[in-house]
matplotlib code that plots the C-alpha trace (Angstrom):
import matplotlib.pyplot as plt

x = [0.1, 3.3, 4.3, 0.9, 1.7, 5.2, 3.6, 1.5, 3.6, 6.0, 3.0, 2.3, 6.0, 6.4, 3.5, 4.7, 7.9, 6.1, 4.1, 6.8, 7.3, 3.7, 1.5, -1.6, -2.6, -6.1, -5.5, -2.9, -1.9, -2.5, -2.3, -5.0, -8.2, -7.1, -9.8, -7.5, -9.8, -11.0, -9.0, -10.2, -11.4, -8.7, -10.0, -11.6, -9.1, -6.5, -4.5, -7.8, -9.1, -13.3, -12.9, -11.2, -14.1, -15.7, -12.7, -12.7, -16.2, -15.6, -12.9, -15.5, -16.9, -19.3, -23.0, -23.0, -24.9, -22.7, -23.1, -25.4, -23.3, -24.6, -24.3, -24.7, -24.3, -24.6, -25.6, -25.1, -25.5, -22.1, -22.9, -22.5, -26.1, -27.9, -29.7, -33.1, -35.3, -32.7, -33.5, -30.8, -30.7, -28.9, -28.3, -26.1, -24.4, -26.8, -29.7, -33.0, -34.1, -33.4, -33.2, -34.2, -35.1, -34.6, -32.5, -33.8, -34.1, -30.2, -29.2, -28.3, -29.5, -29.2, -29.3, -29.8, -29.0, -27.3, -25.5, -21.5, -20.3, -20.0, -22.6, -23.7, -24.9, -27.2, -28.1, -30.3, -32.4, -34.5, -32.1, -28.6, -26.7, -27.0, -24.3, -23.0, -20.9, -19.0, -18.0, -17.9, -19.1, -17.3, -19.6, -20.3, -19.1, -20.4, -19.6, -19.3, -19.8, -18.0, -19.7, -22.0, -21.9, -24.2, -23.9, -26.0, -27.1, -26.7, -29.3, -31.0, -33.3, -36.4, -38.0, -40.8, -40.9, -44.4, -46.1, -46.1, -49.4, -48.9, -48.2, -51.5, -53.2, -52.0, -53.5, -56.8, -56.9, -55.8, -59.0, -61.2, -60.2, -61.7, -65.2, -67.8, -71.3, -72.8, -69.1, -69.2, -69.8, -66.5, -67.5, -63.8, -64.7, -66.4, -64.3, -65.7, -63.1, -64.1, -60.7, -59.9, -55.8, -55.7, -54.3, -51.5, -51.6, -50.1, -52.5, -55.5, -54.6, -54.1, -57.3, -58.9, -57.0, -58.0, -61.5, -61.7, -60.2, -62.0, -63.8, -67.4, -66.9, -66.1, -69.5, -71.2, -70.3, -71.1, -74.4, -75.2, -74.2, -76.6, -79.4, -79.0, -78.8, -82.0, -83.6, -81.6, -80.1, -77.6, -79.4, -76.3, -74.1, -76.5, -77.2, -75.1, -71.5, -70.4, -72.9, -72.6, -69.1, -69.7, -72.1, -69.8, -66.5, -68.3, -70.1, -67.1, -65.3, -67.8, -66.8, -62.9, -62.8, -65.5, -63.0, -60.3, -61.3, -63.1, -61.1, -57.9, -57.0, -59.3, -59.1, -55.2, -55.5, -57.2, -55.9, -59.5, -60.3, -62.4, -64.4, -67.4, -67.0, -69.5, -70.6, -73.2, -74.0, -76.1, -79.5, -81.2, -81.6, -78.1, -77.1, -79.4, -77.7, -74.2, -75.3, -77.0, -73.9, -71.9, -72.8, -71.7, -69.0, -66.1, -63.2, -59.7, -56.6, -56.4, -59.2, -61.9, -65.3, -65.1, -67.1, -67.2, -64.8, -63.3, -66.8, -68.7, -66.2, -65.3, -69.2, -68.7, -64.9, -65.9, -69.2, -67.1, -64.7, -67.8, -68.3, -65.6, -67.1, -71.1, -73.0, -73.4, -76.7, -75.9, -74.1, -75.3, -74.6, -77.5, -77.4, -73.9, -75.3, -78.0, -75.5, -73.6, -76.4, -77.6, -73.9, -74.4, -77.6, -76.2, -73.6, -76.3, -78.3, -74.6, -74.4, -78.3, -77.5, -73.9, -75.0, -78.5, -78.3, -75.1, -73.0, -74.7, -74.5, -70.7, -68.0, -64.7, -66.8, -65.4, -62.2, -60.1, -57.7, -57.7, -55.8, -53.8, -53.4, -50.6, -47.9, -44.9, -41.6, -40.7, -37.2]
y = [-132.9, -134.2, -131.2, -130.9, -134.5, -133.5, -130.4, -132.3, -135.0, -132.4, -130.6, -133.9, -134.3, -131.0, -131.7, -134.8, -132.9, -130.5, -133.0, -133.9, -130.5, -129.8, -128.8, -130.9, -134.1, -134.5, -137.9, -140.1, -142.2, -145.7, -148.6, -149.2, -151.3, -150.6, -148.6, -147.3, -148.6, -146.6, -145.1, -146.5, -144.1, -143.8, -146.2, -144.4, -145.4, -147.0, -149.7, -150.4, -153.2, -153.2, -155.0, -152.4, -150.5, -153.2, -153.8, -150.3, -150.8, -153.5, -151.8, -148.8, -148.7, -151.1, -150.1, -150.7, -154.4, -156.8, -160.6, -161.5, -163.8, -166.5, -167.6, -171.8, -173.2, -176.5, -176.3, -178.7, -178.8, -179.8, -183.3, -183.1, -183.8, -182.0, -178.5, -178.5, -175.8, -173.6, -169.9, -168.2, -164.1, -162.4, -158.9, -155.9, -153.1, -149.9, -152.0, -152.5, -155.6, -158.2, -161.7, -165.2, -168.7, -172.1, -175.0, -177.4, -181.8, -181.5, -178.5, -176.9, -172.9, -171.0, -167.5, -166.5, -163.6, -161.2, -158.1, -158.1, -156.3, -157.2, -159.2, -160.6, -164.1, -164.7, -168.0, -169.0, -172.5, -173.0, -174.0, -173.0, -169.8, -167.8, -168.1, -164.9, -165.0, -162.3, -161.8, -160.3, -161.3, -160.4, -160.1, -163.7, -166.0, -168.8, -167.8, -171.3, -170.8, -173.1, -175.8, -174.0, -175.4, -174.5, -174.6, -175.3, -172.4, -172.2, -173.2, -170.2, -170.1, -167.5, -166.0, -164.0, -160.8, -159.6, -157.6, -158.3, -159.2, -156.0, -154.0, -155.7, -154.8, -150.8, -150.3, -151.7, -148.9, -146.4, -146.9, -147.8, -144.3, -142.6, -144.3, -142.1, -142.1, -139.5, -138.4, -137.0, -139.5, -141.5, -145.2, -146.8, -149.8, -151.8, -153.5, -154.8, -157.1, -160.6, -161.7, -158.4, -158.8, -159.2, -156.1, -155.8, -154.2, -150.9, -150.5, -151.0, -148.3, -146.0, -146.6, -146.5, -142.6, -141.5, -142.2, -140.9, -137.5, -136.7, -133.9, -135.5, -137.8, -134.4, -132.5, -135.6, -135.7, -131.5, -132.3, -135.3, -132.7, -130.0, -133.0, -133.6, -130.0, -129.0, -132.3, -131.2, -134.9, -135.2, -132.5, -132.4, -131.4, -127.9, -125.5, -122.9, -123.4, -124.9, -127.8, -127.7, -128.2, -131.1, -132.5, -132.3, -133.8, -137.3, -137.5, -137.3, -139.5, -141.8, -142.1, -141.7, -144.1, -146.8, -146.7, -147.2, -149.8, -151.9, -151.1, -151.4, -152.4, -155.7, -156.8, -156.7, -158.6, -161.1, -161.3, -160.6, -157.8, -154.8, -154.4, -155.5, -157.7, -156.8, -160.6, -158.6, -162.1, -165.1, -165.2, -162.6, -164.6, -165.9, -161.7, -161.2, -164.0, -162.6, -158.9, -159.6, -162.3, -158.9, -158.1, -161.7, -163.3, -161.3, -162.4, -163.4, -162.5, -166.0, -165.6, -167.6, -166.8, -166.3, -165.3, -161.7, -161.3, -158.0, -156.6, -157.7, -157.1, -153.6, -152.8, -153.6, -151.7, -148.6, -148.3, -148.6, -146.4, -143.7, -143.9, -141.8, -138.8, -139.1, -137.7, -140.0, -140.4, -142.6, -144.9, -148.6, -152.1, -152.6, -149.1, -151.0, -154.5, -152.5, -149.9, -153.1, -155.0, -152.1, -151.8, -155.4, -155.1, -152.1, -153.9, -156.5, -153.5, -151.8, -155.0, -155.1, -151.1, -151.7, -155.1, -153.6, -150.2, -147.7, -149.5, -147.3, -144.1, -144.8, -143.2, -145.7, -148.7, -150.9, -149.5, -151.7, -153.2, -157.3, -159.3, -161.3, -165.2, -166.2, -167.5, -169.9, -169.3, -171.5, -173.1]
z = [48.1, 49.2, 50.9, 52.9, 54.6, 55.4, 57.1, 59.3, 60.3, 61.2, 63.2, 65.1, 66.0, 67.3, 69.9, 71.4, 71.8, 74.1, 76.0, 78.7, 79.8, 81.2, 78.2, 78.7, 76.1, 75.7, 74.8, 73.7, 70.5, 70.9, 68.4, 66.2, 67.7, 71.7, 74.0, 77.1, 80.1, 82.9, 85.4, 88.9, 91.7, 94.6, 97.7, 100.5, 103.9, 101.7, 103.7, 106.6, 106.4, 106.4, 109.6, 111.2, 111.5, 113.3, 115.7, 116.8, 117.5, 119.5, 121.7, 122.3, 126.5, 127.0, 128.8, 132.6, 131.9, 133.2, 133.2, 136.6, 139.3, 141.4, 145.1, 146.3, 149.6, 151.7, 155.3, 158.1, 161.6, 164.1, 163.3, 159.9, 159.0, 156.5, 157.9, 156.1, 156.0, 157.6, 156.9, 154.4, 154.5, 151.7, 152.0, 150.5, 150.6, 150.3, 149.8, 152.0, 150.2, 151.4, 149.2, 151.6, 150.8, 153.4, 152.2, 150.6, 151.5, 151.1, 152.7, 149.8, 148.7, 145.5, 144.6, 140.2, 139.1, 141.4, 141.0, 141.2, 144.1, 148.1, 149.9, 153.3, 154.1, 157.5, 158.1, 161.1, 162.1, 165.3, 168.1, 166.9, 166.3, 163.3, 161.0, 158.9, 155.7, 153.9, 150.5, 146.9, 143.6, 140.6, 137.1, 136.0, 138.7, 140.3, 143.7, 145.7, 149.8, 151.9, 153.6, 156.5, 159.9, 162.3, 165.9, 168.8, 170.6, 174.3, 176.8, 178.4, 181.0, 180.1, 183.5, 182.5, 184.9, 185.7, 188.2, 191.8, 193.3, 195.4, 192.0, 190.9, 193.5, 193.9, 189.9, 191.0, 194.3, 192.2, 190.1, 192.5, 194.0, 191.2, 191.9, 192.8, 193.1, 190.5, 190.1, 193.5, 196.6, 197.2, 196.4, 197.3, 198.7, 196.1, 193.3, 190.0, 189.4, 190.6, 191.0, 192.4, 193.9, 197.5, 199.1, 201.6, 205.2, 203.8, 201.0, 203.4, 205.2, 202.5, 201.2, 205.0, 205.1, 202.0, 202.3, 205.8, 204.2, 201.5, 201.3, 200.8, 204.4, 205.8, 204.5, 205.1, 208.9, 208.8, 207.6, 210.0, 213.0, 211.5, 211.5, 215.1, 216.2, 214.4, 216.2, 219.1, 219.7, 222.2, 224.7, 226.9, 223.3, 223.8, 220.8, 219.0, 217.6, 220.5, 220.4, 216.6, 217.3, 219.3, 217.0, 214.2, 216.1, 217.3, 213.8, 212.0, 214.3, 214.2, 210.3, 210.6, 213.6, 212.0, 208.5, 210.0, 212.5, 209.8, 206.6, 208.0, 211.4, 212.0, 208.0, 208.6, 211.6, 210.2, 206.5, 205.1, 202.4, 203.3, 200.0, 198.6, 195.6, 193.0, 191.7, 188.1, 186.7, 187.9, 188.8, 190.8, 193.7, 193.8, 193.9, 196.5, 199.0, 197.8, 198.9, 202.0, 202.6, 203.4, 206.5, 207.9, 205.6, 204.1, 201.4, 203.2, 201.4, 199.9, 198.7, 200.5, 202.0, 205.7, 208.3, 208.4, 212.5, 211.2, 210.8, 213.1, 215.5, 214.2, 215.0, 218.6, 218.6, 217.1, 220.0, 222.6, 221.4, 221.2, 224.9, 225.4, 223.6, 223.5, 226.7, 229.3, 228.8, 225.2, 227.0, 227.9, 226.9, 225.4, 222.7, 222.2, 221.3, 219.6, 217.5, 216.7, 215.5, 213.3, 211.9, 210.7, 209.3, 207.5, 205.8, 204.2, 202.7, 201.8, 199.7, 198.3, 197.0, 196.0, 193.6, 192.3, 192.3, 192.7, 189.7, 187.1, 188.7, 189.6, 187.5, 186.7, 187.5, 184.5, 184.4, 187.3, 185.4, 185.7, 187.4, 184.8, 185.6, 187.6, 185.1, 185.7, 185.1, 182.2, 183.0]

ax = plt.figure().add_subplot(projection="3d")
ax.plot(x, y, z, "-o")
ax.set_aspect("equal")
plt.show()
């Protein structure tokens, strides 16, 4: 028994010799009554702090949100008084919209929540110059303009610039010479503008030439010669193409002589307008007196009924002028009186067709353009 406890406390003392050179101890001898405690788990990121993690966080790039800025302002005039309800433009850099409000009872503006960056201030009020201003805004700030003075503007004079009464008056022609009758008989001398411009020397001849020209007077003087040769009027012009001839030359004559006489010459002479002035509105009767008025009283150039001299004078003018080539045998003072009288008559029922009856059938009739008011220049 003795020798069996010897052996293993000998056995025990040989393994805690061998311990400290590697062998492994599954456990070790402690004094009676004593638990060893747990061994605690190695820290995860030993020596950092748990607020490091946050703090890196923190120094990470931030989103492109940055804090909004602001821009305020006073505005004053040269005097130093307050500029109320003057009109204040903001506008930026790559950017069509544009930001505005007016100043308020003391001058003063605010723009909220703009974007940093580089910006552009017009200010304007009725009666002085705009005012521009210039500058950046960095995120957050209360950007602070410097007291805004506006100036007076200048004094300018504004001249309006419109057409001449000439210029007027050359538009209206140049419609009128598109009037015809069934889009083919030239009805130049009629306007349908009752304050029709008053035309000048040069542009009654014009119109005198190129009615005389066109083609239609021409046919219509062919077809007047062929009537009187088939009646065989003026004998003494004979028959064939020579009297034809004839026929044709004092008809058409007759025509280019009369329009020029009337519609030109006499109406330059005495300052009065060649046309008929279409009146469309009143009472029957009162268009009846203005038609038949034709043949005796004519529009001057100021604008004034007058008694008609150009035409009835023209009647008398272009008969004379006649004598020189209708046979002998047409020629006496009293055909003259008689031709003349006829020519005035004729301008009466000219007036009766021209008010009742050809507006209809005419093409460009309500296209003359007006003749605006007369405005003054403002100074």
């Amino acid at each position: 028994m003795r020798r069996s406890v010897r052996g293993l406390v000998l056995g025990v003392g040989f393994l805690l010799t061998l311990t400290p050179y590697g062998l492994p101890c599954a456990f070790a001898v402690l004094p009676a009554g004593q638990v060893q405690p747990p061994t605690p788990p190695p820290e995860k990121n030993a020596g950092t702090p748990a607020s490091s993690a946050a703090a890196t966080s923190a120094g990470d790039p931030q989103t492109n949100s940055q804090s909004p800025a602001s821009i305020t302002g006073t505005v004053v005039d040269q005097a130093g008084a307050i500029a109320v309800g003057a009109l204040v433009r903001l506008t930026r850099a790559g950017q069509s919209q544009i930001e505005q409000l007016s100043t308020d009872e003391n001058g003063q503006f605010s723009l909220a929540g703009l974007p940093p960056g580089p910006f552009q201030l017009s200010i304007t009020a009725p009666g002085f110059q705009t005012k521009v201003f210039s500058g950046s805004l960095e995120p957050g700030q209360a950007f602070l303009v410097p007291k805004v003075t506006l100036s007076i503007a200048p004094a300018t004079t504004d001249v309006q610039v419109g057409l001449t009464t000439e210029q007027v008056a050359e538009q209206q022609i140049h419609e009128q010479e598109k009037q015809r009758v069934f889009g083919i008989i030239p009805n130049f001398y009629v306007t349908y503008v009752p304050n029709a411009a008053p035309l000048a020397a040069k542009q009654k001849f014009q119109l005198a030439w190129k009615s005389a020209v066109d083609p239609v007077t021409i046919l219509g003087a062919g077809a007047t010669a062929g009537a009187q040769q088939a009646t065989d009027q003026y004998t003494a012009y004979g028959q064939g193409v020579q009297g034809y001839a004839k026929r044709f030359g004092a008809a058409y004559a007759d025509a280019f002589i009369g329009t020029f006489i009337d519609g030109a010459v006499l109406t330059s002479l005495f300052k009065q307008d060649p046309r008929y002035f279409y009146q469309g509105t009143g009472t029957t009767r009162s268009r009846i007196l203005h038609a038949l008025g034709n043949g005796v009283i004519r529009k001057g150039d100021n604008g004034r009924a007058q008694p008609n001299y150009s035409g009835i004078l023209s009647s008398f003018v272009t008969g004379a002028i006649s004598y020189t080539y209708y046979p002998s045998g047409s020629r006496s003072a009293g055909l003259l009186v008689q031709n003349a009288a006829i020519g005035i008559a004729g301008g009466s029922l000219v007036g009766l067709v021209q008010e009742f009856v050809l507006k209809r059938y005419t093409s460009h009739a309500n296209k003359q353009p007006a003749s605006p008011p007369q405005q003054p220049n403002s100074q």
